[in-house]
C-alpha positions in Angstrom: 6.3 -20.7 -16.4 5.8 -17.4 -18.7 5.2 -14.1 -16.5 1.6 -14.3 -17.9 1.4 -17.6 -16.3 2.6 -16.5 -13.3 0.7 -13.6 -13.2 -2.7 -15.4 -14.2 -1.7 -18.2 -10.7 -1.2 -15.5 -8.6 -4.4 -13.6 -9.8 -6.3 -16.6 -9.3 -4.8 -17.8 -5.6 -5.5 -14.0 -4.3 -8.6 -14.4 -4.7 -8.7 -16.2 -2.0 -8.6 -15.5 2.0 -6.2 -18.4 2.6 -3.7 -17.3 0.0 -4.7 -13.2 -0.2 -1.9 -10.7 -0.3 -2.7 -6.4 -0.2 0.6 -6.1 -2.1 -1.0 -7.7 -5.2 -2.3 -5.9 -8.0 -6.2 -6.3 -8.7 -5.1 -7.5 -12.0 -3.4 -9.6 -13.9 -1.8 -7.0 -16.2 -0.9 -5.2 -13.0 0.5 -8.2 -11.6 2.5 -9.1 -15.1 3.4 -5.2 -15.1 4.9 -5.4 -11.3 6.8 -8.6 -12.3 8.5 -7.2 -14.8 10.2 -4.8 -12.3 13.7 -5.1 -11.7 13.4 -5.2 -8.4 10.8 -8.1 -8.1 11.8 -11.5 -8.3 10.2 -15.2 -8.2 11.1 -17.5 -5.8 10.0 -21.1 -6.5 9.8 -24.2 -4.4 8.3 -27.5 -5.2 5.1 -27.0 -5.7 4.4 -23.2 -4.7 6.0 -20.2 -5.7 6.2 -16.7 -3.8 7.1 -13.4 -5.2 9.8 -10.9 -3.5 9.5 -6.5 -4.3 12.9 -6.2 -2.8 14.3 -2.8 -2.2 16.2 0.0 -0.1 14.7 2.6 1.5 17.2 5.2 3.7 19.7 2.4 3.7 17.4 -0.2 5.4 17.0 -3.1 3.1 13.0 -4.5 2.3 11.6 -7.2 1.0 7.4 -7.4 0.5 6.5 -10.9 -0.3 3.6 -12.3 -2.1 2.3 -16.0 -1.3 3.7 -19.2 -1.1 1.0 -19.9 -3.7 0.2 -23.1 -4.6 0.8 -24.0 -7.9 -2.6 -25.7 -8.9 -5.6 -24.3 -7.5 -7.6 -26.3 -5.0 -4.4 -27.5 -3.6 -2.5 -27.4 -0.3 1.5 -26.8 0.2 3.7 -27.6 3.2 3.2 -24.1 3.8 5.6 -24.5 6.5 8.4 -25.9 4.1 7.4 -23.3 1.8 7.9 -20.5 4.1 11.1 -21.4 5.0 12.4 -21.9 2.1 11.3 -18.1 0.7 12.7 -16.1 4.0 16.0 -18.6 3.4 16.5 -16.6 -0.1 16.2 -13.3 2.0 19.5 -11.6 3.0 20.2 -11.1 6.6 18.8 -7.7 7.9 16.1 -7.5 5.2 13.0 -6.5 6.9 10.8 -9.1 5.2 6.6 -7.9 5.3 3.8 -9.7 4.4 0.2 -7.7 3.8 -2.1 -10.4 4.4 -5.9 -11.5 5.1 -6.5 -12.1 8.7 -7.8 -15.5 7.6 -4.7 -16.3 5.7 -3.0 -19.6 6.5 0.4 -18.3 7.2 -1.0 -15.9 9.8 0.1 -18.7 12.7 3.5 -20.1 11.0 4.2 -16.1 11.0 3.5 -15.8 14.6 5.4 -18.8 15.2 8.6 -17.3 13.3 8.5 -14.3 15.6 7.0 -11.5 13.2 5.0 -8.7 14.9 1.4 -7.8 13.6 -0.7 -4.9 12.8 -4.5 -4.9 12.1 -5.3 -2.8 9.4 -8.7 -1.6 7.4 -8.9 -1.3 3.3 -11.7 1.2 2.8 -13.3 2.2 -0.8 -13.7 6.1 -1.0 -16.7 8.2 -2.5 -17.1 10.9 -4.0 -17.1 14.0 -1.5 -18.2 17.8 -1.9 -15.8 20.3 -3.2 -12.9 21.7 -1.3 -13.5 25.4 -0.9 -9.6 26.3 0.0 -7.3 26.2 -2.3 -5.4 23.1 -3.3 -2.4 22.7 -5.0 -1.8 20.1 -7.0 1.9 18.4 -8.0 2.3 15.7 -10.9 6.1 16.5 -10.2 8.3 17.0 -7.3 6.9 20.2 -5.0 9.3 23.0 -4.4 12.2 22.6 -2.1 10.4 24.3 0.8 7.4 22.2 0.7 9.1 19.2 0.6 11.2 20.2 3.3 8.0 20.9 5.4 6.1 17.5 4.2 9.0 15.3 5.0 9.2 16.7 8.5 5.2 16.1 8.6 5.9 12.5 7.0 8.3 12.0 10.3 6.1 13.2 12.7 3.0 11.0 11.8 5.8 8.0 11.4 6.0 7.3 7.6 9.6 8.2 8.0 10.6 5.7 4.9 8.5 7.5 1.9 9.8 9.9 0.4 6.8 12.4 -0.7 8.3 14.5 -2.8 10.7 12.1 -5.0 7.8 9.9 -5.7 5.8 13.0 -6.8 4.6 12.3 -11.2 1.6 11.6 -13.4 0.7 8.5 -11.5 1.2 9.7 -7.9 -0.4 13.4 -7.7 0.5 15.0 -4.6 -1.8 17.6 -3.5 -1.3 20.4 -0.9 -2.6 23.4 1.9 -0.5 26.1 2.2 -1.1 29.5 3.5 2.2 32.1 4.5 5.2 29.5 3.5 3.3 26.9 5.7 2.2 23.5 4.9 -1.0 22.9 6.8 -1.6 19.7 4.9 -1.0 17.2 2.4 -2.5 13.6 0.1 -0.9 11.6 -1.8 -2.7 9.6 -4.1 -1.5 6.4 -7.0 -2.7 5.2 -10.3 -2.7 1.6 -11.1 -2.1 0.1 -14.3 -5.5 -1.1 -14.2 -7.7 2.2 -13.3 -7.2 1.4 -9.5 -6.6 4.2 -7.6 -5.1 4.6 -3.9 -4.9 6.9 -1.3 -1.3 6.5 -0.1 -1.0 9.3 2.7 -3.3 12.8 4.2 -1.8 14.2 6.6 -3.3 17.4 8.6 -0.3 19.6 10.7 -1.5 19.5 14.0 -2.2 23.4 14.1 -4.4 23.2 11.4 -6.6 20.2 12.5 -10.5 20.2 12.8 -11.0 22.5 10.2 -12.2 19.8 7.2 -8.7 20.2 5.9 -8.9 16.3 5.7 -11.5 15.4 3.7 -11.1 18.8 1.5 -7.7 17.1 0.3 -9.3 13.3 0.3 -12.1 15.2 -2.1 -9.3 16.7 -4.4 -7.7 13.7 -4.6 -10.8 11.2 -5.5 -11.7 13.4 -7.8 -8.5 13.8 -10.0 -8.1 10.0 -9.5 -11.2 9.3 -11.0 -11.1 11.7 -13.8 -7.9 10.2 -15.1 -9.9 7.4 -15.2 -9.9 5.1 -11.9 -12.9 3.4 -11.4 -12.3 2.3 -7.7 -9.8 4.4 -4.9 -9.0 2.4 -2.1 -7.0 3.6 1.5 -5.7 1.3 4.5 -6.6 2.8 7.9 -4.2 1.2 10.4 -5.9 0.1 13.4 -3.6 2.7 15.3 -5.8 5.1 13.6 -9.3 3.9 14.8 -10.7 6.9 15.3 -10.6 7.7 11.5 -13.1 4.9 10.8 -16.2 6.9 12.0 -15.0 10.2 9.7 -14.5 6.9 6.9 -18.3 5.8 7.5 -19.2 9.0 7.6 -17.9 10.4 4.3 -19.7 7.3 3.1 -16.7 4.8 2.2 -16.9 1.4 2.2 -15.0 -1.1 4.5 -13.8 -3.7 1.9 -10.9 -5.8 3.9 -9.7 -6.3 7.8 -6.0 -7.2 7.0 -2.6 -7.6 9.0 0.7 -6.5 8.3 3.5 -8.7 9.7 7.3 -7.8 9.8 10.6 -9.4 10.8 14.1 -8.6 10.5 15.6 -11.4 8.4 
């Protein structure tokens, strides 16, 4: 099969609760765009395929994996077979993730295999009021002090294996709070192919909290997402974070998804 092909099954079978995956692009472009990364590879099995983002991250090996799909729609694999079969292509101590529906049919066979789960939320953001402090805004990495003071933050709320600052560019603005050399807080934001935009990280310093710092940086952010041209910006809320879904509902997002995340050490 050509990557289009590909691209066009896989766009088709996510469509679906049974087969859906949050690592797929909402497009086919974007999905023939993230195929063509190095660091992506199809695996194939008889009659399904699946699709492996393998990569290193502070010497801990990943791989985020896409399907089984099945290769003709309206059809059923041995999902079991086909399972096996992808996590056999995996090297030992890969931590192999899936992002899936709750609904999806490998949830069980995952559970089965020993992988841990975590419920998590995809919201659709609105527009917000303007942030009245003053926000700075990075389409390159920050200075060496603020990403000295972000990657501490990034530890402290547990997101340990992004690096902030050296995935700082055009497509992932990074916007900040700062007042007297300190960082009071941070958002990260994406750019899809496709005009899809994401809200990747905000993070408050605890000092600082309950002073709309929050949703002045989510409003900075939607705003320069959508003005270079993304029609939709999306966030995951993990279901650690409940709490956050009131502010969500009350900034007047939209819940879109319930999904899981499931992980396993190969």
């Amino acid at each position: 099969m050509t990557r289009e092909e590909i691209a066009h099954l896989i766009f088709q079978q996510n469509r679906t609760d049974a087969y859906y995956s949050a690592f797929v692009e909402d497009t086919e472009t974007g999905i023939a765009g993230a195929l063509a990364d190095p660091g992506v590879r199809v695996a194939a099995g008889e009659g399904n395929l699946a699709v492996l983002d393998e990569y290193t991250s502070e010497g801990q090996a990943y791989a985020e994996i896409w399907g089984p799909y099945p290769l003709l729609s309206g059809t059923q694999v041995p999902l079991d077979q086909a399972l096996d079969q992808v996590l056999t292509t995996v090297a030992a101590g890969t931590v192999c993730a899936f992002f899936i529906d709750g609904r999806n049919l490998l949830r069980p066979l995952l559970e089965a295999r020993g992988f841990t789960f975590r419920q998590q939320t995809i919201w659709q953001m609105a527009a917000l009021p303007q942030p009245r402090v003053p926000i700075a805004r990075y389409l390159a990495p920050p200075p060496d002090w603020i990403a000295t003071q972000i990657a501490e933050l990034q530890r402290r709320n547990h997101f340990s294996s992004w690096h902030i600052a050296a995935t700082t560019g055009p497509t992932r603005p990074l916007f900040v709070i700062q007042a007297d050399g300190h960082v009071m807080g941070y958002a990260q934001g994406e750019l899809g192919d496709e005009r899809d935009g994401h809200l990747l990280f905000v993070v408050v310093a605890e000092a600082y909290r309950r002073r709309g710092l929050a949703k002045a940086l989510m409003a900075a952010l939607y705003t320069d997402l959508t003005s270079a041209g993304a029609t939709t910006v999306t966030l995951v809320q993990a279901a650690s974070a409940a709490s956050a879904a009131a502010a969500y509902q009350a900034c007047g997002f939209t819940q879109l998804r319930t999904v899981v995340s499931a992980n396993r050490v190969n």
